[in-house]
DRENDO-1510 file (C-alpha; in Angstrom, 1 decimal, always signed):
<recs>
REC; n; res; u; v; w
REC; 1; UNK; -9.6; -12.0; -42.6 .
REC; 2; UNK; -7.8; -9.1; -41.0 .
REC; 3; UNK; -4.6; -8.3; -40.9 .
REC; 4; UNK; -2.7; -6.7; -38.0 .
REC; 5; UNK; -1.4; -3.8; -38.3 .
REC; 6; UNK; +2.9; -3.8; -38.5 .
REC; 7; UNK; +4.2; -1.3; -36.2 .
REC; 8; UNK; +7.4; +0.7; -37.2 .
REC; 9; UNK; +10.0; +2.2; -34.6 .
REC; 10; UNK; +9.8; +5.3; -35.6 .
REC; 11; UNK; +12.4; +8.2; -34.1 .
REC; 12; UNK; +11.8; +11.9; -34.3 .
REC; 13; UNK; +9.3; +14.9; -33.7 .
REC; 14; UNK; +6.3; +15.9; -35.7 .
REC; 15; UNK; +5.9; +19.6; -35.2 .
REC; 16; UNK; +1.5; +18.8; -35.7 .
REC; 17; UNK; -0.9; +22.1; -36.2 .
REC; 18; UNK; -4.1; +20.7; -33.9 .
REC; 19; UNK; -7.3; +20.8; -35.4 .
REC; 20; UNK; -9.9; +22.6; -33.4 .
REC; 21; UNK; -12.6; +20.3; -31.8 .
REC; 22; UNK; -10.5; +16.8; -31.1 .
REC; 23; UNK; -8.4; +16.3; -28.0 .
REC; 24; UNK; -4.8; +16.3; -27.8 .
REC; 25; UNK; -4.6; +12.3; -27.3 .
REC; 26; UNK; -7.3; +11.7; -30.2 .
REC; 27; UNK; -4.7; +13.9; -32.3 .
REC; 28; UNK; -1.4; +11.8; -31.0 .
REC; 29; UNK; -3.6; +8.6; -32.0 .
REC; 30; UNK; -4.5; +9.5; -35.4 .
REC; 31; UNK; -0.6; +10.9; -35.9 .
REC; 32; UNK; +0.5; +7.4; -34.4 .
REC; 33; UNK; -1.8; +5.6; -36.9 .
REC; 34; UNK; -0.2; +7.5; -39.9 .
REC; 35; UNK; +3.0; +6.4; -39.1 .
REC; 36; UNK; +2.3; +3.3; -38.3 .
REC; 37; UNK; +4.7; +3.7; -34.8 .
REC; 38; UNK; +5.7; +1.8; -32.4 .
REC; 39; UNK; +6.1; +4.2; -29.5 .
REC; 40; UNK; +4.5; +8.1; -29.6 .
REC; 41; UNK; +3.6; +10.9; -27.2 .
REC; 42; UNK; +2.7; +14.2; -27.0 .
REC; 43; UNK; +4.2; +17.3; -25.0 .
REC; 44; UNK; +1.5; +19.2; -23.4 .
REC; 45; UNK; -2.2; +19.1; -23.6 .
REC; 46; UNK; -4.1; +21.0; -25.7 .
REC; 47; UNK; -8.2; +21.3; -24.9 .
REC; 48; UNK; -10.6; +19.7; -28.4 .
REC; 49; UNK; -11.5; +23.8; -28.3 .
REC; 50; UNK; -7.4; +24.4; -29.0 .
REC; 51; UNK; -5.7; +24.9; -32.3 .
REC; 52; UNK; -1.8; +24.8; -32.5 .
REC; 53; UNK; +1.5; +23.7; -32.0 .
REC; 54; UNK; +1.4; +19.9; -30.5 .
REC; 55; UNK; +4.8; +18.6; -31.0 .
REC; 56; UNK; +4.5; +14.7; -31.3 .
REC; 57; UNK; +7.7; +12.6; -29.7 .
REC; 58; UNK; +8.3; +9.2; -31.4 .
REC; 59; UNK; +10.3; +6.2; -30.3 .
REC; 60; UNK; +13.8; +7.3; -29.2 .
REC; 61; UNK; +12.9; +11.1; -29.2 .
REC; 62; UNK; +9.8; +10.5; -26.2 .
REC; 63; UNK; +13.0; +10.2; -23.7 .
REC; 64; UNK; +13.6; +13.7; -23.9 .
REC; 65; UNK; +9.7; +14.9; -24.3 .
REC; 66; UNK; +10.3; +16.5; -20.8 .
REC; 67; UNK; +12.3; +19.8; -22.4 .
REC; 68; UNK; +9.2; +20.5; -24.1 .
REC; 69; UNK; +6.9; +19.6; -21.4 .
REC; 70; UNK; +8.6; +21.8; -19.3 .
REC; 71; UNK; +9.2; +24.9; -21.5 .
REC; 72; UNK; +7.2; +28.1; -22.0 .
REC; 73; UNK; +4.4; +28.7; -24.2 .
REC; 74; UNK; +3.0; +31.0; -26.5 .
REC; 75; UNK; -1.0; +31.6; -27.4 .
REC; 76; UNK; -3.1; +34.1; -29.0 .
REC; 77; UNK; -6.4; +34.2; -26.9 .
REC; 78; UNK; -9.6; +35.3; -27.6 .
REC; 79; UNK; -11.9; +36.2; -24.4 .
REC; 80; UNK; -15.7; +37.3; -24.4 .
REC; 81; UNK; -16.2; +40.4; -21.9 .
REC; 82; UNK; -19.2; +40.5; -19.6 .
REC; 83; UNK; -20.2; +37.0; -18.7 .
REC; 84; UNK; -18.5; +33.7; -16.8 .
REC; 85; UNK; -19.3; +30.1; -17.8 .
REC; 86; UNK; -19.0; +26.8; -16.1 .
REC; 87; UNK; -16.3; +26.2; -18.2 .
REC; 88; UNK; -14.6; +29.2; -18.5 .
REC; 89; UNK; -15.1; +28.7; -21.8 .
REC; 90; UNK; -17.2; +29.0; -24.6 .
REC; 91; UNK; -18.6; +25.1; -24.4 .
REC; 92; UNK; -20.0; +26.1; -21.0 .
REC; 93; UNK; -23.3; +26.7; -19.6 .
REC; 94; UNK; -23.2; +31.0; -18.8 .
REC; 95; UNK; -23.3; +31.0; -14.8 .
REC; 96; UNK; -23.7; +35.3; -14.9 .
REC; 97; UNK; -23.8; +37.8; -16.9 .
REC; 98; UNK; -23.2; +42.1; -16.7 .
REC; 99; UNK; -22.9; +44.9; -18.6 .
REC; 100; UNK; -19.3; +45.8; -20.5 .
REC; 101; UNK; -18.5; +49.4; -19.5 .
REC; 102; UNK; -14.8; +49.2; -19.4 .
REC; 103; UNK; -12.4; +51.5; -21.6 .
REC; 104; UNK; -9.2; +50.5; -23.4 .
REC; 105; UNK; -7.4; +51.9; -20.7 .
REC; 106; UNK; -9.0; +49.9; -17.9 .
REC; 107; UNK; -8.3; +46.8; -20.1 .
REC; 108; UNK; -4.3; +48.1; -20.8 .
REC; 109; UNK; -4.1; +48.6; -16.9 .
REC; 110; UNK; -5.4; +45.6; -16.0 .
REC; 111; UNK; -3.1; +43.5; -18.1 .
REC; 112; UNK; -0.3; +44.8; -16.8 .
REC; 113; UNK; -1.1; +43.6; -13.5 .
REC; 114; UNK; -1.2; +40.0; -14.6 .
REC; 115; UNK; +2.4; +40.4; -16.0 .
REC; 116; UNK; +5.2; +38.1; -13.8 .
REC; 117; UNK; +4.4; +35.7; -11.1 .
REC; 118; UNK; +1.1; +35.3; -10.6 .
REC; 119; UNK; -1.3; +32.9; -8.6 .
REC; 120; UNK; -3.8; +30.5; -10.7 .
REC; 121; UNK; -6.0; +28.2; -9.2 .
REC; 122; UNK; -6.4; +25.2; -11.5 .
REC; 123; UNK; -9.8; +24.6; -13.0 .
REC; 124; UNK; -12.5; +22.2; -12.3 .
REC; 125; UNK; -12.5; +21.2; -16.0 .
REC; 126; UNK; -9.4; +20.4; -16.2 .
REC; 127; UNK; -7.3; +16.8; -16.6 .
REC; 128; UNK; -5.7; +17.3; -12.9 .
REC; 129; UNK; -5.8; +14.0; -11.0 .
REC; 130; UNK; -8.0; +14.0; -7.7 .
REC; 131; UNK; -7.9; +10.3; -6.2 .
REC; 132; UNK; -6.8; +8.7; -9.7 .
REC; 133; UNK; -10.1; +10.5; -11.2 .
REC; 134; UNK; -9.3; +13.4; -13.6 .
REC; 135; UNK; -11.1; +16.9; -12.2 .
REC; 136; UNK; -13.7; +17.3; -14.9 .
REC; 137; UNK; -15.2; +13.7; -14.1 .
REC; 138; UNK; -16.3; +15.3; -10.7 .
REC; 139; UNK; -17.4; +18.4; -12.5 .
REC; 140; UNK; -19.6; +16.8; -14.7 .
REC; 141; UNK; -21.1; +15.2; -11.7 .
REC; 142; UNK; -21.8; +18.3; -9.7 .
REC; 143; UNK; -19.0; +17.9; -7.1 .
REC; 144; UNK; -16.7; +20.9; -6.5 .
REC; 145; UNK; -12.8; +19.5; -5.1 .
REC; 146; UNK; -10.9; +21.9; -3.2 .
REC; 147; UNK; -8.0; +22.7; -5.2 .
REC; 148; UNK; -4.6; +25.1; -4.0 .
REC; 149; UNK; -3.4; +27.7; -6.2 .
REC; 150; UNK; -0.1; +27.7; -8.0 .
REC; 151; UNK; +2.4; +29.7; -8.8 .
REC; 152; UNK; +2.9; +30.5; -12.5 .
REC; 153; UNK; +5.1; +33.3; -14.9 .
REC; 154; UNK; +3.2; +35.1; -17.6 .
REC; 155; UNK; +6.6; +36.9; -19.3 .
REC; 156; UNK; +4.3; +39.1; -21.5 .
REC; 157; UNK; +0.8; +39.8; -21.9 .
REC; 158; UNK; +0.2; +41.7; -25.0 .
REC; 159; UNK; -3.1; +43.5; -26.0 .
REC; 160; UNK; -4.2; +42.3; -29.6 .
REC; 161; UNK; -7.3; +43.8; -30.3 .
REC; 162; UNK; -10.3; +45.4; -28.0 .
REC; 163; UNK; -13.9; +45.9; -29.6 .
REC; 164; UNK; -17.0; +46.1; -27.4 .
REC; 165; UNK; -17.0; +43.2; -25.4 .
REC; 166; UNK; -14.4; +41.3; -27.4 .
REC; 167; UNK; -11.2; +41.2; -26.1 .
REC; 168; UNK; -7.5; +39.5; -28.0 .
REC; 169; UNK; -4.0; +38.9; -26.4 .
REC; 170; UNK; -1.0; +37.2; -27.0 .
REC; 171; UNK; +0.2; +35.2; -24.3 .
REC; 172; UNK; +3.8; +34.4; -23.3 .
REC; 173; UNK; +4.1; +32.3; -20.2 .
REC; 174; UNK; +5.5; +29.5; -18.2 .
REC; 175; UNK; +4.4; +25.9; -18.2 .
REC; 176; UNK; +1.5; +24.8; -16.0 .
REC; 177; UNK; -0.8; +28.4; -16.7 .
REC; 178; UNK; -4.4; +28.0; -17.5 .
REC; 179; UNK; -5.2; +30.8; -20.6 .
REC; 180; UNK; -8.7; +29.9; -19.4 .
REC; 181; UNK; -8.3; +30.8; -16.1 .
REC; 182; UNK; -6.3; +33.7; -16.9 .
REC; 183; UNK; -8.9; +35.5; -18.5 .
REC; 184; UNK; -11.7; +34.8; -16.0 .
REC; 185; UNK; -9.2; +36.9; -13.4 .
REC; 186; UNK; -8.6; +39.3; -16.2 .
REC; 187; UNK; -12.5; +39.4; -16.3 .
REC; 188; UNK; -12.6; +39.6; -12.8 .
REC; 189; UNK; -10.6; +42.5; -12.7 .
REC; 190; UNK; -12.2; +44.1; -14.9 .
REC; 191; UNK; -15.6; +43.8; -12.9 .
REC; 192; UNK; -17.3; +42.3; -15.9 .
REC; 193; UNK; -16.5; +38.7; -15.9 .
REC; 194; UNK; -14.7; +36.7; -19.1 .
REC; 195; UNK; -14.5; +33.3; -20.6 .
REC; 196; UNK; -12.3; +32.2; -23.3 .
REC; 197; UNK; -13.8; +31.8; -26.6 .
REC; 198; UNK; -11.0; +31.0; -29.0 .
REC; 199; UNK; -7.6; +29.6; -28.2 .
REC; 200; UNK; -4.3; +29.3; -30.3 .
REC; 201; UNK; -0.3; +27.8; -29.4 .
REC; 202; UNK; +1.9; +29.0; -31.4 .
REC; 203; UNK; +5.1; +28.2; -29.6 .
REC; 204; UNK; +6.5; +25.6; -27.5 .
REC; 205; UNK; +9.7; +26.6; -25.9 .
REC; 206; UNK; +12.3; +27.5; -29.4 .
REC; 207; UNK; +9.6; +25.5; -31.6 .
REC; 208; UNK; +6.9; +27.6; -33.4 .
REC; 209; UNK; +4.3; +27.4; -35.9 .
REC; 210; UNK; +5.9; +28.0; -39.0 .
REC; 211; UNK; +7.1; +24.7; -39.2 .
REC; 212; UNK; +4.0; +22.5; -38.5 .
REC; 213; UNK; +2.0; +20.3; -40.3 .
REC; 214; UNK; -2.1; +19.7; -40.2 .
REC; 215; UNK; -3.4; +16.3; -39.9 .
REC; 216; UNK; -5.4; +16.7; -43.1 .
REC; 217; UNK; -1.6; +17.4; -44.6 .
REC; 218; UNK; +0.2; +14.4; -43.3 .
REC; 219; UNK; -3.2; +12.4; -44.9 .
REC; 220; UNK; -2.4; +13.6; -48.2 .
REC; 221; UNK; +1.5; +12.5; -47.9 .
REC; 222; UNK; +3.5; +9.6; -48.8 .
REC; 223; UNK; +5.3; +7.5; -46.2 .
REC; 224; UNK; +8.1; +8.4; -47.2 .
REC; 225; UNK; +6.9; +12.3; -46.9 .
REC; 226; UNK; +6.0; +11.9; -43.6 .
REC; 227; UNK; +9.2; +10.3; -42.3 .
REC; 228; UNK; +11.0; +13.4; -44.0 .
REC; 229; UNK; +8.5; +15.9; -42.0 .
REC; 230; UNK; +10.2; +14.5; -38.9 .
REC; 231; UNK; +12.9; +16.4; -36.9 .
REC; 232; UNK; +15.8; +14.4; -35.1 .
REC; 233; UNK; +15.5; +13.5; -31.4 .
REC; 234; UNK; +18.4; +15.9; -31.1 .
REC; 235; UNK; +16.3; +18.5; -31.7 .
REC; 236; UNK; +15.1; +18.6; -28.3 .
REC; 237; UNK; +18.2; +19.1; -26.4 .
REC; 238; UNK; +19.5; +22.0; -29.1 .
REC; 239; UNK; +19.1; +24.6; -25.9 .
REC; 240; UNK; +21.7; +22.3; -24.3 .
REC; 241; UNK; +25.7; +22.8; -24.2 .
REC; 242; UNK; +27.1; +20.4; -26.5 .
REC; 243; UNK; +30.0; +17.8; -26.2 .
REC; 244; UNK; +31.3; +15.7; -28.6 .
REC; 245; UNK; +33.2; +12.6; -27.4 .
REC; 246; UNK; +35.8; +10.2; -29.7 .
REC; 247; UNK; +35.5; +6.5; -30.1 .
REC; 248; UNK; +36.4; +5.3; -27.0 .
REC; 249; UNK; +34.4; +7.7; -25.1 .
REC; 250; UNK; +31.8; +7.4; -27.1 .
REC; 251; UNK; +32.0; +3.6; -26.6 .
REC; 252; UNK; +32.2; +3.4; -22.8 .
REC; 253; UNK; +29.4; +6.0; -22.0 .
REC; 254; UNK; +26.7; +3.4; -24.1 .
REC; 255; UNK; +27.8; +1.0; -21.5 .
REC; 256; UNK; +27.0; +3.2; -18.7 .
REC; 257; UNK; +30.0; +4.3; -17.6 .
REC; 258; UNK; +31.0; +8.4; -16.8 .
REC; 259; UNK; +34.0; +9.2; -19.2 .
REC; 260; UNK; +36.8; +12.0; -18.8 .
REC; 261; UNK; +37.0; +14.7; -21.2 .
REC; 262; UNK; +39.8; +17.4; -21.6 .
REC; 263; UNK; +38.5; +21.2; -21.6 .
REC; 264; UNK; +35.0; +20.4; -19.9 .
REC; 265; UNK; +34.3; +23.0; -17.2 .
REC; 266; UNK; +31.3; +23.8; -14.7 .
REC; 267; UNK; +28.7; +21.2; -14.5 .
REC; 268; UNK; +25.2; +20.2; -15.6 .
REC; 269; UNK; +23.5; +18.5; -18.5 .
REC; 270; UNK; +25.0; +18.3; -22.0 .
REC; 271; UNK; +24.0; +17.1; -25.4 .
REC; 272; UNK; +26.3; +14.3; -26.3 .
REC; 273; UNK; +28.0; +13.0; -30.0 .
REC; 274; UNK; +30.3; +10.6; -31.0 .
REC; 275; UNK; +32.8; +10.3; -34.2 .
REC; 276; UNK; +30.9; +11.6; -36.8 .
REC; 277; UNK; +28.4; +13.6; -35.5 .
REC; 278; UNK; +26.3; +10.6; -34.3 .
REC; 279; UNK; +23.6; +11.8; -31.6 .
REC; 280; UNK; +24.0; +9.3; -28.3 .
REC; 281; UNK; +21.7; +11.7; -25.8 .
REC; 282; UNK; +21.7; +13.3; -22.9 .
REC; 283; UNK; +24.4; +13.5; -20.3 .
REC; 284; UNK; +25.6; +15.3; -17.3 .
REC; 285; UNK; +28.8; +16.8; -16.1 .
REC; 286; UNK; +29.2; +15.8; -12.6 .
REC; 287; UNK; +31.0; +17.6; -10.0 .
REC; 288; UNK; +34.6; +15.8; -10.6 .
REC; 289; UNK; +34.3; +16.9; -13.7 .
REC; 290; UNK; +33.1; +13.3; -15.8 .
REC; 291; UNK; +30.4; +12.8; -18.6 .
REC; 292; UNK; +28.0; +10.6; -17.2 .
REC; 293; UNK; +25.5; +9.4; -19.3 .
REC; 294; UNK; +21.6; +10.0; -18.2 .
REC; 295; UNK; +19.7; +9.1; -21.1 .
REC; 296; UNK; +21.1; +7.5; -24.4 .
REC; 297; UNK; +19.5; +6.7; -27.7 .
REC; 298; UNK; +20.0; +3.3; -29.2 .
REC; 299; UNK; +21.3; +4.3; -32.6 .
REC; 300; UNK; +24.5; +4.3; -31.2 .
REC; 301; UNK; +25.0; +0.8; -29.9 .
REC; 302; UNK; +27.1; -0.5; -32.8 .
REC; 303; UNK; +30.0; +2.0; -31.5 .
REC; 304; UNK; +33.2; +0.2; -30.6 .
REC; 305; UNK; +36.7; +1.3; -28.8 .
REC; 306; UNK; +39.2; +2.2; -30.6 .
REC; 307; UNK; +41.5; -0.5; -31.4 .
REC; 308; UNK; +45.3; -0.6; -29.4 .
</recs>
């Protein structure tokens, strides 16, 4: 007989160190098995060739997954000088190859020039929809889809190490950029031709590596470990201005209703308390100057108005 597995509603974020060679989603999977949860998600792809920071969202925490979707990122990149792949990577099949006769200066000038807002043109292999079919399925059939290019920020660039045809950089950039791509127009550049052989995250937005966990870690943990490896939900909206609201408040905002508060000023989106420090989400300060609620946590719900 088997027996079915009892899901938990878990709440919080895993900081997880990827494993090179599984995909983002088979990580998130085995995370969610661990756990045993209910509700998980991850916030941004990583490639099975990627190592690094993949912050997991459980439960409560996945309705504010979107800060870290949308925040910057930070990689250490490995690119092989003088020859392109299919890929753009080193899992490719090499489409051309030339000789590496460029100094360190060429390579320190070139950089710079990808520093800012740059173009990128997404890549075939890549999980971009086309028709409700992801761009790699036609790729591995042969068929080339026109794709636009897009606007992204690399904030720095930094040269890590250049040794023959090997060439290391740290990345800094804005959500959306493709490290793979970046280096095949660094390569371009350079008049050689790159792909990326080795890939590393090690920051999402104010999160970094120092505080993440491996999967093989997590296996060797107690349930009770891995529920105290787990950051609050209010985590996410730390970057956030934050308001603390009393009992009443508190009370009427969980049943959807915008709330005055003396001292607020300007407008835009808040992290929200209530009496005791008690996390209730994410609201707004709208333009007459009310807290309107945008998306609350449950853990709040047992609040009640003061009495008269």
């Amino acid at each position: 007989m088997q027996f079915k597995r009892i899901k938990r509603a878990v709440s919080g974020v895993l900081l997880l160190d990827k494993a090179h060679g599984i995909s983002s989603n088979t990580a998130l999977q085995q995370v969610k098995r661990l756990f045993q949860a209910e509700k998980a998600g991850h916030t941004g792809n990583l490639d099975p060739i990627a190592t690094g920071l993949l912050p997991v969202c459980f439960g409560e925490a996945t309705k504010f997954s979107h800060y870290l979707l949308d925040a910057s990122k930070c990689y250490q990149a490995r690119f092989i000088l003088g020859a392109t792949t299919t890929t753009g990577d080193i899992e490719g099949e090499v489409l051309s190859q030339k000789p590496v006769t460029v100094s360190l200066d060429d390579v320190q000038q070139v950089l710079k020039r990808f520093v800012g807002h740059i173009q990128q043109t997404p890549p075939m292999y890549s999980a971009l929809k086309h028709q409700g079919k992801a761009l790699y399925t036609y790729a591995r059939a042969g068929v080339e889809i026109p794709r636009e290019p897009r606007g992204v920020t690399i904030y720095s660039l930094t040269l890590d190490e250049f040794s023959g045809n090997e060439l290391s950089v740290t990345v800094h950039c804005s959500k959306g950029t493709y490290i793979r791509v970046l280096g095949e127009d660094i390569g371009a550049a350079l008049g050689c031709g790159a792909y990326m052989a080795a890939l590393r995250r090690t920051a999402t937005g104010s999160f970094d590596l120092s505080g993440a966990i491996s999967l093989s870690q997590l296996e060797q943990m107690t349930p009770e470990q891995r529920d105290a490896s787990l950051l609050p939900a209010s985590c996410l909206l730390a970057g956030l201005p934050k308001v603390t609201l009393d009992g009443e408040s508190a009370y009427y905002l969980q049943q959807g209703q915008p709330v005055w508060q003396a001292g607020q000023s300007g407008t835009g989106a808040v992290s929200l308390y209530g009496p005791g420090s008690v996390f209730l989400g994410l609201g707004e300060i709208t333009a007459e100057g009310k807290i309107a609620p945008r998306r609350l946590v449950l853990t709040a719900k047992n609040l009640k108005p003061s009495s008269p």
